[in-house]
C-alpha positions in Angstrom: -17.3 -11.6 -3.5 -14.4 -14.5 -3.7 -11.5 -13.8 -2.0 -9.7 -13.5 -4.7 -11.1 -10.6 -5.9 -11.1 -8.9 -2.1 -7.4 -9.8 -2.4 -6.7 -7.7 -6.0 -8.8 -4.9 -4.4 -6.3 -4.4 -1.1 -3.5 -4.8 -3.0 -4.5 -2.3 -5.6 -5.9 0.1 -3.1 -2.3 -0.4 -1.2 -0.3 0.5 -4.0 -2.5 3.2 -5.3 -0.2 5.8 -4.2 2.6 4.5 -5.4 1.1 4.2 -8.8 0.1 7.8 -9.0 3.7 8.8 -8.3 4.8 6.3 -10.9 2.5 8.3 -13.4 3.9 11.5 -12.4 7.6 10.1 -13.1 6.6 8.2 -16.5 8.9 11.0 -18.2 11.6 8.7 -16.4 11.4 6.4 -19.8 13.2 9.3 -21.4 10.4 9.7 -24.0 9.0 12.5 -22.2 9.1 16.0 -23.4 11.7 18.4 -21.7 8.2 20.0 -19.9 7.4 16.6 -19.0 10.2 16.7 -16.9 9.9 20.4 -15.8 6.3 19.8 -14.4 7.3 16.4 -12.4 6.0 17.0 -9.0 9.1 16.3 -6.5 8.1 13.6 -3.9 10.9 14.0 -1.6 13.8 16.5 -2.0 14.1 19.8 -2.6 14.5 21.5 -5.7 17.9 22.3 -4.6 18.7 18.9 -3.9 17.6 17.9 -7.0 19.4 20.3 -8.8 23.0 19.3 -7.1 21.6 15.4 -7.8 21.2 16.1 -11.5 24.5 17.5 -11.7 25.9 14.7 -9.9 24.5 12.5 -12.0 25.0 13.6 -15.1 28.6 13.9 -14.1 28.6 10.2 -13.3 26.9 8.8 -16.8 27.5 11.9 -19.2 26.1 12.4 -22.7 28.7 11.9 -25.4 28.3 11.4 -28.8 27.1 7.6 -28.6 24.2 8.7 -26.1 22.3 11.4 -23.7 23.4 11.3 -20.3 21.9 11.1 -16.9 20.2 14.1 -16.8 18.2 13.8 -20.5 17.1 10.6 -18.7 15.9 12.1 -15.6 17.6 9.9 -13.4 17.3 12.5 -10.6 13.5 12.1 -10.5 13.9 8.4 -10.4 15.8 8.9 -7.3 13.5 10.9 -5.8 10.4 8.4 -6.7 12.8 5.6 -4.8 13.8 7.5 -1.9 10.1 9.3 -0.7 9.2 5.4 -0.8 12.1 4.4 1.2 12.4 4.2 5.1 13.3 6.9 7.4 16.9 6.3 7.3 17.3 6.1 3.9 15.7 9.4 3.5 17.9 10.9 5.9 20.9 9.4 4.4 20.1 11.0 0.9 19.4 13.9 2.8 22.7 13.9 4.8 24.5 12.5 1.8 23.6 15.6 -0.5 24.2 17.9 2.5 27.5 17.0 2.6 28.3 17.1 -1.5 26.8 20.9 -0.9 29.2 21.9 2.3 32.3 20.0 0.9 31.3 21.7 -2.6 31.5 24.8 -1.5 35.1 24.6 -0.3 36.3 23.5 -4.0 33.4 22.3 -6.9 31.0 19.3 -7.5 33.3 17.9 -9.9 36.3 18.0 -7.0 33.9 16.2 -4.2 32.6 13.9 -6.9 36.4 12.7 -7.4 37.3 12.5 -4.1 34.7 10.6 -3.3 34.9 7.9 -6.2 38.6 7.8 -5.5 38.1 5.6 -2.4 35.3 3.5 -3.9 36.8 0.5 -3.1 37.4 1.1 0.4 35.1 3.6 1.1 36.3 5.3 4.7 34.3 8.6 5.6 30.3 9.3 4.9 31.5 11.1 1.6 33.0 7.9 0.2 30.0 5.6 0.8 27.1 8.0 0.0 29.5 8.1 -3.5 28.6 4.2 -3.6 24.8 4.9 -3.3 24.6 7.9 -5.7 26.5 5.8 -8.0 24.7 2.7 -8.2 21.5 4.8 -8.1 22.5 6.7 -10.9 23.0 3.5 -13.0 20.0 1.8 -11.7 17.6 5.0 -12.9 19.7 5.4 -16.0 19.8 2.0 -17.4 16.1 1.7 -16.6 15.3 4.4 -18.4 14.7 4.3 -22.3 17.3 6.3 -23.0 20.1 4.0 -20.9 18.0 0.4 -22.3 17.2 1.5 -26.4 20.2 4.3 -26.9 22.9 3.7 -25.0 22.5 -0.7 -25.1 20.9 -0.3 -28.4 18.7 -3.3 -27.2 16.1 -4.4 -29.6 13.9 -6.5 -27.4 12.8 -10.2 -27.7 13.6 -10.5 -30.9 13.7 -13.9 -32.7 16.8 -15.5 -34.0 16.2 -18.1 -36.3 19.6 -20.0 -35.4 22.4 -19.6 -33.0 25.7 -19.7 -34.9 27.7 -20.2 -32.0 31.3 -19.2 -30.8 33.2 -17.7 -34.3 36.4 -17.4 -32.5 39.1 -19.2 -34.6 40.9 -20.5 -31.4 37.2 -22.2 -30.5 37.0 -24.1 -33.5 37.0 -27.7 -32.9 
């Protein structure tokens, strides 16, 4: 056997894992069925957590007319695929983070703690404000990843050829 080949076989077996819990997400892509979604085996939170996640998220990108939002694209099961292969303390600060939306949630709503929190995005001061940051940027990470964020929302074609550039058609550009 050429080392090569030894090489593809540790890496495949190393990853293995991984790739089984990317098959379990593939409804990710949006193209799933609803049951699809339903059946995804968690990896790492609760169905609690997830449920508060979802709602987070979808409150974050929601659906309007133009396009689903975060939920239709399962961007909480994304999140969960990314965290359980995280390190410890980013598990615990997803864990600590959602903890946190619950207790403060409780004392007002989601939608209440979700704008508190974004309100001091740009100088983020308590725990509340930056596990805001990290819910955020996950939630656009897993959404425009998704085919639902990359084919509805962008409307992006894919490599398509153009058969010439026409350039700047700006009237102030013109030359």
């Amino acid at each position: 056997m050429e080392r090569r080949e030894l090489l593809k076989i540790v890496a495949l077996t190393a990853l293995s894992p991984r790739l089984s819990a990317l098959q379990e997400i593939a409804c990710h892509s949006g193209s799933g069925s609803p049951r699809a979604a339903a059946d995804a085996k968690l990896q790492f939170f609760t169905a609690g957590e997830n449920a508060i996640l979802d709602q987070l998220m979808e409150m974050i990108i929601p659906a309007d007319p133009h396009s689903p939002g975060a939920h239709a694209a399962n961007t909480s099961l994304f999140a969960d695929l990314i965290v359980s292969t995280g390190d410890d303390a980013l598990k615990k600060q997803w864990r600590d983070g959602i903890s946190l939306m619950r207790e403060e949630a409780s004392r007002s709503s989601l939608a209440e703690v979700l704008q508190k929190a974004a309100a001091n995005e740009a100088d983020p001061r308590t725990e509340l404000d930056r596990f805001f940051i990290l819910l955020k940027r996950m939630t656009v990470d897993a959404y425009y990843t998704s085919e639902i964020g990359i084919h509805k929302d962008l409307a992006y074609d894919g490599n398509t050829y153009l058969p010439g550039f026409s350039g700047c058609t700006h009237a102030e550009h013109d030359e």
